[in-house]
Backbone bond lengths (Angstrom), bond angles and torsions (degrees), N, CA, C in turn:
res aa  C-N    CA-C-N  psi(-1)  N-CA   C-N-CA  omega(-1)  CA-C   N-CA-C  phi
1 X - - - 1.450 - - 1.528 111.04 -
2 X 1.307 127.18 -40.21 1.057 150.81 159.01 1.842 114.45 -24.24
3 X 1.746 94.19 -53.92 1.695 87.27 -160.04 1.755 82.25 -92.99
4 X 1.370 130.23 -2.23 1.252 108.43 176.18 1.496 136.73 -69.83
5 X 1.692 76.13 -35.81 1.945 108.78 -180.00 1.658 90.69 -58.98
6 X 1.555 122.69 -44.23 1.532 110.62 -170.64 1.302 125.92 -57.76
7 X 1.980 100.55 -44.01 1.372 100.14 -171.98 1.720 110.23 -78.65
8 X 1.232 108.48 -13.86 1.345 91.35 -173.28 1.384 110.36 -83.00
9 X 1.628 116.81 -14.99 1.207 120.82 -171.78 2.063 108.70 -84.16
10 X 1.367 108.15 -16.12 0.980 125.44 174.27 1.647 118.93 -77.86
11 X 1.738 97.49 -29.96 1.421 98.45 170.76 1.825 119.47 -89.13
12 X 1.299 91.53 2.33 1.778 86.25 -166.78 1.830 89.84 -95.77
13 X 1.561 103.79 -27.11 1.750 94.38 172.94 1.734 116.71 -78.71
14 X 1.083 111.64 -35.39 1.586 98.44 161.61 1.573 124.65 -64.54
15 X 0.871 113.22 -46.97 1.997 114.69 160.43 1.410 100.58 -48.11
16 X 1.538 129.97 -46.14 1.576 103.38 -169.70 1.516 107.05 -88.02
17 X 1.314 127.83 -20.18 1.031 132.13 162.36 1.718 112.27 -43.88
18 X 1.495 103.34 -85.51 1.104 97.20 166.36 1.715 148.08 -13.37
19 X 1.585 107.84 -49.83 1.192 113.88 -161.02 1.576 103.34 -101.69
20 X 1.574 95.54 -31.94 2.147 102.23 154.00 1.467 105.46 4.20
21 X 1.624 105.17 -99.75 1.359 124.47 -149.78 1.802 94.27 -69.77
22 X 1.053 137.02 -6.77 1.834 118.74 -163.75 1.939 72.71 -85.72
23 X 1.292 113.98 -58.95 1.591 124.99 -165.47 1.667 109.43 -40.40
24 X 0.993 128.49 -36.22 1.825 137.15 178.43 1.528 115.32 -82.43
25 X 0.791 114.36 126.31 1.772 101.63 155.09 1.360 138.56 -65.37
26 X 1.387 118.75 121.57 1.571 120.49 -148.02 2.215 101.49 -77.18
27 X 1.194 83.06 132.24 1.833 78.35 168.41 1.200 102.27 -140.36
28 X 1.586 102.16 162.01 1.106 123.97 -161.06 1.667 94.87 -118.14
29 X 1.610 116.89 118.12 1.530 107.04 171.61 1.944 119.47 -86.89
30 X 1.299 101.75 8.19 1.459 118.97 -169.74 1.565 92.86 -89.00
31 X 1.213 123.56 -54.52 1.329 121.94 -173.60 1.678 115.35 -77.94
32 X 1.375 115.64 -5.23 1.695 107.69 177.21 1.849 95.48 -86.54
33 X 1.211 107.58 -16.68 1.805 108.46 -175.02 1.509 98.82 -101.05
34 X 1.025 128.12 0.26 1.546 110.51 166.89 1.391 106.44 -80.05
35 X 1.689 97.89 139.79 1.922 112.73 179.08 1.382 105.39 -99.24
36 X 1.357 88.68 126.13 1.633 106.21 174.66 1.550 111.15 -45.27
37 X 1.511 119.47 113.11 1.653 114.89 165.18 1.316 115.72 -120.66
38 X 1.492 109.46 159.15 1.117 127.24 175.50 1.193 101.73 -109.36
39 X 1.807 121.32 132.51 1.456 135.38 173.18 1.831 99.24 -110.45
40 X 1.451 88.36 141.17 1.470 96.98 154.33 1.705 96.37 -145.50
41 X 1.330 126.82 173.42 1.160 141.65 -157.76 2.010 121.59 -164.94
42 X 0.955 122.09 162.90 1.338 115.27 176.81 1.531 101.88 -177.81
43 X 1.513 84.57 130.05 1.607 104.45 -158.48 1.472 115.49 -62.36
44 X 1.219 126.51 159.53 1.610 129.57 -174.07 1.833 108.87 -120.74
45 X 1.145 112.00 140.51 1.201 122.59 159.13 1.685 126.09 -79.45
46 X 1.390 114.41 -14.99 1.318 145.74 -165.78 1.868 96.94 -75.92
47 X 1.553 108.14 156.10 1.920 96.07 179.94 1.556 84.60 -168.62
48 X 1.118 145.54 -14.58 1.288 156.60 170.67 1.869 119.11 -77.14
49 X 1.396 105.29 108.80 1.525 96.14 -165.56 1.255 124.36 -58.89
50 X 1.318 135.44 -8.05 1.426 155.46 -161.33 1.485 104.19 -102.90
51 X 1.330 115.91 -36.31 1.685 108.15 174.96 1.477 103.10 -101.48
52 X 1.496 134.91 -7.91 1.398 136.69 169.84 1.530 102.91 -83.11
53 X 1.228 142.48 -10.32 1.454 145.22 179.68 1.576 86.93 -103.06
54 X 1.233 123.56 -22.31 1.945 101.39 -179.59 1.621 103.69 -101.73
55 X 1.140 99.79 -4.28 1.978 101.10 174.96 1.490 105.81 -76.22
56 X 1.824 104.66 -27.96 1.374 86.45 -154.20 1.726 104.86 -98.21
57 X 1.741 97.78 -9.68 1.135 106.75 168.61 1.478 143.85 -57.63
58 X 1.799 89.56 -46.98 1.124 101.03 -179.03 2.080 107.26 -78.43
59 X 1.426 107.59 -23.84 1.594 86.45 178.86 1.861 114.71 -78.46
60 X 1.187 115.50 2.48 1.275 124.50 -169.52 1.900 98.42 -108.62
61 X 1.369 124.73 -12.65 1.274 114.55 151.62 1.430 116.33 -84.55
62 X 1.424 120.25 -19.89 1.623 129.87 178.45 1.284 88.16 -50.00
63 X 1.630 112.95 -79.73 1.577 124.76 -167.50 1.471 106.88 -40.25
64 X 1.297 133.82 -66.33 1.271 133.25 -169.68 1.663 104.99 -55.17
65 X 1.629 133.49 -57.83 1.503 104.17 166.85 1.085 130.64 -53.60
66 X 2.002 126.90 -37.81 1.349 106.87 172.64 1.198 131.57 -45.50
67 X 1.784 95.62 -32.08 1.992 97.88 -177.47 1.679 118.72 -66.53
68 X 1.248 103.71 -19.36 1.336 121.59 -165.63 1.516 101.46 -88.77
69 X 1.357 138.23 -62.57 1.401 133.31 133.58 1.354 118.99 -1.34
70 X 1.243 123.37 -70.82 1.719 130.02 -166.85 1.649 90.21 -85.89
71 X 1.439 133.62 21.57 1.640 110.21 169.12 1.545 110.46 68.30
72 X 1.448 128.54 15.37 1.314 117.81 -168.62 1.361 122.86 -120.31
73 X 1.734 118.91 115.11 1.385 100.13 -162.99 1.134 133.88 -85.14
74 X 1.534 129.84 114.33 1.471 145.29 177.59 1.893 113.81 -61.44
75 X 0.601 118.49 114.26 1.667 121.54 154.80 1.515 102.22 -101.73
76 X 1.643 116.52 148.24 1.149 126.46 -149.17 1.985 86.40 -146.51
77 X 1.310 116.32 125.72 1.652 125.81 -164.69 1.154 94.28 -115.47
78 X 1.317 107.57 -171.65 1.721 144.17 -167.02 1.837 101.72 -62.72
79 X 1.320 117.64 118.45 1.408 126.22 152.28 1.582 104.48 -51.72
80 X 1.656 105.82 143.90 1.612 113.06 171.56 1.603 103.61 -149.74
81 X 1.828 83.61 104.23 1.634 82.01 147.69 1.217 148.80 -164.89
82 X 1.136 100.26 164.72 1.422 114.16 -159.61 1.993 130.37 -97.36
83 X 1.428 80.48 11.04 1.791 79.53 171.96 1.181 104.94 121.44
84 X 1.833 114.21 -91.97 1.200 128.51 -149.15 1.682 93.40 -101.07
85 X 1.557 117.47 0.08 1.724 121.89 -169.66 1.944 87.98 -155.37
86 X 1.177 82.80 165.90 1.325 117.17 173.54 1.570 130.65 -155.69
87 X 1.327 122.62 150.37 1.686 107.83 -179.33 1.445 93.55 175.77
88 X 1.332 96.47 159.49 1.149 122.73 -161.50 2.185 113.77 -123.61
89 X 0.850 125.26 126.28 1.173 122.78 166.42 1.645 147.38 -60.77
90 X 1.104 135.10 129.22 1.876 108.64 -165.59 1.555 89.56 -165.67
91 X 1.630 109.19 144.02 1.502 110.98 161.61 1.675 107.03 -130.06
92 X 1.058 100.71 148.30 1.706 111.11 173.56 1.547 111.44 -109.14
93 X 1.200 123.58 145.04 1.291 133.66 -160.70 1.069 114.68 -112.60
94 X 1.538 114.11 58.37 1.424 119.48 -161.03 1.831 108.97 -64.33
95 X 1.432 115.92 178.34 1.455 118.89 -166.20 1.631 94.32 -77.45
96 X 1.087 126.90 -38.99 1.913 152.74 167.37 1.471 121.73 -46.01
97 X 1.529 93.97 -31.44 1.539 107.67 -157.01 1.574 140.68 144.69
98 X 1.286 119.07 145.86 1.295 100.55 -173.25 1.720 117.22 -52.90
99 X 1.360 113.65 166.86 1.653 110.41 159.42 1.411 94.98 -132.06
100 X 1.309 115.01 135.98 1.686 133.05 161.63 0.683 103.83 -76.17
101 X 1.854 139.01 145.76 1.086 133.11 158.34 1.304 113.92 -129.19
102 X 0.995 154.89 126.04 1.763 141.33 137.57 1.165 124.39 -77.37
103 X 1.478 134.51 116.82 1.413 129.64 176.24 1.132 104.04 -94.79
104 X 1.200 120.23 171.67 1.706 128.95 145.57 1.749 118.52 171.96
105 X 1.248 96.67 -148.62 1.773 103.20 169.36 1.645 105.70 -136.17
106 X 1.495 93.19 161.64 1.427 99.09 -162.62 1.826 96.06 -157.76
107 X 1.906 106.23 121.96 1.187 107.10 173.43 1.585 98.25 -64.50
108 X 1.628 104.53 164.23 1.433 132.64 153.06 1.079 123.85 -64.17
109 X 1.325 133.88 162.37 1.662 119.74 137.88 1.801 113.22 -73.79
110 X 0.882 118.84 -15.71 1.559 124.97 164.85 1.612 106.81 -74.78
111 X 1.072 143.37 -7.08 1.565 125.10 157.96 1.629 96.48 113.05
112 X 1.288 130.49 -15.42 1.379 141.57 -179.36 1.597 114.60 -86.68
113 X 1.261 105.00 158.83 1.432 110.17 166.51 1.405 139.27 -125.99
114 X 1.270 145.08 109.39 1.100 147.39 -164.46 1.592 122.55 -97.73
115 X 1.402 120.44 142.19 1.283 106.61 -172.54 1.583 93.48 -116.27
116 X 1.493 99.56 147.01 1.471 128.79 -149.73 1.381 118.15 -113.89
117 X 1.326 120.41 122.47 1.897 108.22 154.27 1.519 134.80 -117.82
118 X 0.975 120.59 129.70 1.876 94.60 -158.97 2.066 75.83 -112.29
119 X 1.274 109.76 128.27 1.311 118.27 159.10 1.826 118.94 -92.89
120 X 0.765 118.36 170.11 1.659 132.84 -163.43 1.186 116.93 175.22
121 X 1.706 123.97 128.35 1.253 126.05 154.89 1.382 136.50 -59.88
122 X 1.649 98.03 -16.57 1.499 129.88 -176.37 1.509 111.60 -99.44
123 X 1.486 110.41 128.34 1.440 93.38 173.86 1.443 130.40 -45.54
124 X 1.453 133.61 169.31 1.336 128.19 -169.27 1.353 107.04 -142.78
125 X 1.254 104.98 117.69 1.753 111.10 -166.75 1.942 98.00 -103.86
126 X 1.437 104.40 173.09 1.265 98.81 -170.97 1.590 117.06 -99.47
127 X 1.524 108.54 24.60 1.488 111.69 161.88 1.740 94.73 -76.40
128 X 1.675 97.60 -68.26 1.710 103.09 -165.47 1.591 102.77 -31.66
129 X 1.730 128.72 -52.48 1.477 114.96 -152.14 1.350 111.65 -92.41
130 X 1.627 108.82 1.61 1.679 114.40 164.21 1.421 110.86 -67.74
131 X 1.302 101.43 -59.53 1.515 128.20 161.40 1.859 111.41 -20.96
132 X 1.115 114.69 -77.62 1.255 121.65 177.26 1.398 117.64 -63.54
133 X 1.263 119.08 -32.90 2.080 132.67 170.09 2.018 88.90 -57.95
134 X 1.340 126.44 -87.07 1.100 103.34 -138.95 2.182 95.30 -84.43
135 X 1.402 145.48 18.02 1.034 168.84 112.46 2.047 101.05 -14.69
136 X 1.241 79.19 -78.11 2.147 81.45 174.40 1.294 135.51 -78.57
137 X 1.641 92.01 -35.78 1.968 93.92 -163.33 1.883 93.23 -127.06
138 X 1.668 116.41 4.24 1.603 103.45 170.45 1.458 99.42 75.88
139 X 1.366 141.93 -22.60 1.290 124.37 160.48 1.425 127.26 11.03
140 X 1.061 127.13 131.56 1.938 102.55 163.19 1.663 88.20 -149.96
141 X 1.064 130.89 24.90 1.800 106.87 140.34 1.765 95.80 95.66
142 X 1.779 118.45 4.30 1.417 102.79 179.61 1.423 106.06 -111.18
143 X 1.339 98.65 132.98 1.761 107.31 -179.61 1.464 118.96 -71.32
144 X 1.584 129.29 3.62 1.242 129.63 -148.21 1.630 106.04 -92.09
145 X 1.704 98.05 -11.98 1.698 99.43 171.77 1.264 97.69 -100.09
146 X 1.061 135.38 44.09 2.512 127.86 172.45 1.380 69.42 -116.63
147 X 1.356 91.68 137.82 1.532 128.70 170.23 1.428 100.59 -90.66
């Protein structure tokens, strides 16, 4: 009688277990901390990792003199990469507010590469801009297509 009282008592906690989570509404605390960004992009003729690290260079020294021109101070972060993308971190200190930025490059699923900016008022860590790389351009992080 003993081991019956167990199992049945064992089955009424897996049923409440079970039916727990359908009964709640599921949330996600990953998505109340994601920062709203805006991407824009413009496509590259470039497919060679050595001239895609000077595309992205040279438009990320553009940005840093304009800021420097307009009086505005840029801090410039950690390069990341990941193979099939790359990017770089930067905020501008506008009179309004900060701007986040991530630049970089980012394969296609079409075999091309585009170089990228995701802006944000919110800082931008490098889950969110992985997140948004394979989200737009299918990215997945393998270097075996860089020439």
């Amino acid at each position: 009688m003993k081991k019956f009282s167990l199992c049945i008592l064992a089955g009424l906690l897996a049923l409440v277990l079970f039916l727990n989570p359908i009964s709640v509404k599921a949330e996600n605390p990953a998505e109340e901390n994601t920062p709203t960004v805006s991407l824009t992009y413009t496509s590259l003729e470039e497919s060679e990792k050595w001239i895609l690290d000077e595309v992205l260079s040279d438009y990320v020294s553009e940005h840093v003199v304009d800021m420097e021109e307009a009086s505005v101070p840029c801090t410039i972060g950690e390069l990341i990469d990941r193979g099939t993308s790359s990017y770089l971190f930067y905020q501008d200190e506008q009179a309004d507010g900060t701007v986040y930025t991530a630049a970089g490059y980012a394969l296609t699923q079409d075999g091309s590469y585009v170089y990228f900016e995701l802006t944000s008022a919110s800082p931008l860590d490098t889950a969110t801009v992985d997140f948004e790389i394979a989200k737009n351009f299918g990215s997945n992080g393998d270097a075996s297509s860089l020439s």
